[in-house]
NUKOLFI-449376 format. One line per field, with one value per residue (C-alpha): residue in three letters; x, y, z. Coordinates in steps of 0.05 Angstrom, whole numbers. Layout:
BEGIN
aa ALA ...
c1 X ...
c2 Y ...
c3 Z ...
END
This chain:
BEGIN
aa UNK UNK UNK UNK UNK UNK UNK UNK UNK UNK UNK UNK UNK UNK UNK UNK UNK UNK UNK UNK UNK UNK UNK UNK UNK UNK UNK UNK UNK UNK UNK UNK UNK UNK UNK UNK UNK UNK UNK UNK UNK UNK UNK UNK UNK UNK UNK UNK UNK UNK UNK UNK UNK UNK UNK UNK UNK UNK UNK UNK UNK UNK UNK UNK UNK UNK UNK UNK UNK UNK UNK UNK UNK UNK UNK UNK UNK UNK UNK UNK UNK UNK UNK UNK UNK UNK UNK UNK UNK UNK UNK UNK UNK UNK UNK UNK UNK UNK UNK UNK UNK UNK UNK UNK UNK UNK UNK UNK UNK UNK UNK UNK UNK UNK UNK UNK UNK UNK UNK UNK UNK UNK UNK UNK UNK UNK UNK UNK UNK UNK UNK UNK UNK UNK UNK UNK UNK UNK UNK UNK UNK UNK UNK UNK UNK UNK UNK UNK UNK UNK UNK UNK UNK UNK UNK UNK UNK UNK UNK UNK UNK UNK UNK UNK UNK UNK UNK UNK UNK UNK UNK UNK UNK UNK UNK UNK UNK UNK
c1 216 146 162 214 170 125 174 214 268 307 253 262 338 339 286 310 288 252 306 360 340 348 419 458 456 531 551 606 600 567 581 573 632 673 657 680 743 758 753 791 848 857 878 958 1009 952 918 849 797 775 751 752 818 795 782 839 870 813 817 898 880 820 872 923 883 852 924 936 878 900 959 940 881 947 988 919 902 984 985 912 944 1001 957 917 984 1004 934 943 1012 985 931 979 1031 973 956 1024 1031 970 995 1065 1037 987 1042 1087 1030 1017 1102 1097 1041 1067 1139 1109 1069 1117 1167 1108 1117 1191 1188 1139 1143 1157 1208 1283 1297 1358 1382 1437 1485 1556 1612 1557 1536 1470 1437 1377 1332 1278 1238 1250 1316 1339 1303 1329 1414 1398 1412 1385 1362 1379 1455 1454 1426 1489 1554 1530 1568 1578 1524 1575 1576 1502 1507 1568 1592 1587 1513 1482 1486 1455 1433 1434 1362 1391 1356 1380 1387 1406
c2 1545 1555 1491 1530 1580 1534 1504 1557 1554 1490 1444 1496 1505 1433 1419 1384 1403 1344 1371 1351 1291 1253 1237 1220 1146 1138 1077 1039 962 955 883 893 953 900 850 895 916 848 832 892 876 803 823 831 877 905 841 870 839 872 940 1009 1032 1100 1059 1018 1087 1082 1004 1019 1077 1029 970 1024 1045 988 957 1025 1014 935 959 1003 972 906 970 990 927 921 974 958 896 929 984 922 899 964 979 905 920 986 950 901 965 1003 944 932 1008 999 949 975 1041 1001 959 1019 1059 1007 995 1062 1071 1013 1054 1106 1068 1025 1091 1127 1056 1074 1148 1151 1078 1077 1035 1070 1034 1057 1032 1017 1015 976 981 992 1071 1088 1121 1146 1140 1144 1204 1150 1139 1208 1240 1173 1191 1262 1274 1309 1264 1310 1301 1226 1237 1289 1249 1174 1162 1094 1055 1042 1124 1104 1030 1005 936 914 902 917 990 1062 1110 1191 1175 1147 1083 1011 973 896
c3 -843 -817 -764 -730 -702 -672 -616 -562 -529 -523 -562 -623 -620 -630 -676 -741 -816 -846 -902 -861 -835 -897 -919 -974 -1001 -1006 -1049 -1015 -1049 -1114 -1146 -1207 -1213 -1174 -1228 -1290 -1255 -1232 -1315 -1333 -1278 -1300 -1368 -1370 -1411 -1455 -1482 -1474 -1515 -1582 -1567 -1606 -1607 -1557 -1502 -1497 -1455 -1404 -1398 -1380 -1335 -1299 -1286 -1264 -1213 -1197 -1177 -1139 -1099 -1085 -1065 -1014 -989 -973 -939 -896 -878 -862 -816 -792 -761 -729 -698 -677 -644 -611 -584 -546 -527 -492 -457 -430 -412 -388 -338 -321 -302 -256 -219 -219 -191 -134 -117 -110 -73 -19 -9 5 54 86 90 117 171 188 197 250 283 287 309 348 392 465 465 442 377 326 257 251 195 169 222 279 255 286 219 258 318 343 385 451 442 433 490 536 517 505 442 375 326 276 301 297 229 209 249 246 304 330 380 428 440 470 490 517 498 578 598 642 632 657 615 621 660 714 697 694 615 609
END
């Protein structure tokens, strides 16, 4: 008690009784209790050796629980394995997902650059679709035929609205296309 009030502050909030320093001495494995109920489990249906008739009830009660505590230590160790099993099956989803998600992350950002290419390029490009539908265009191509983008987009109409079948052509610019 008299320790506490020599530290301030911090130092004293954290300051440790020699009390509670020292811990409990937990017994976890003593061999010689594993011995006596390894003896008192290998005796079957009752045929303990000659003993006074009152302990006969605690020798049943010992191998009782003894089997008890096989048995669930087989069911831990059971499910200890399949947790072992499902905590490698989430690493290998967990990596899978990773590389799922970069893979899908860089198809993306490759989309999307490859779709500023589109928009934004100088030269008029459109895509087109089954039975020769222009699907969209680009900024180039609209402003060359005079048209909303936002129309081709709605009506799909075909390219030969734009580009005639017969080359060379003239567009709404006045200017000459092969």
């Amino acid at each position: 008690m008299q320790r506490e009030h020599e530290y301030t502050g911090r130092k004293g909030l954290f300051t440790i009784n020699s009390e509670e320093a020292k811990q409990k001495e937990i017994i976890t494995h003593d061999e010689n209790l594993e011995e006596i109920i390894a003896k008192i489990s290998s005796y079957k249906d009752g045929d303990f050796p000659t003993v006074p008739e009152k302990f006969i009830a605690l020798l049943e009660r010992i191998q009782k629980d003894a089997e008890s505590i096989t048995n669930a230590n087989q069911e831990i160790h059971s499910i200890q394995g399949e947790l072992q099993k499902l905590t490698e099956e989430q690493a290998s989803l967990k990596k899978e997902h990773e590389s799922y998600l970069s893979d899908l992350i860089s198809a993306h950002t490759e989309f999307d650059r490859s779709l500023e290419i589109f928009q934004y390029h100088e030269i008029p490009m459109v895509i087109v679709g089954k039975d020769q539908q222009v699907m969209d265009a680009n900024d180039k191509f609209c402003s060359i035929f005079a048209v909303e983008r936002s129309e081709i987009i709605r009506q799909f109409p075909l390219i030969t609205r734009y580009i005639p079948e017969q080359k060379p052509f003239i567009a709404p610019d006045e200017k000459k296309y092969t």
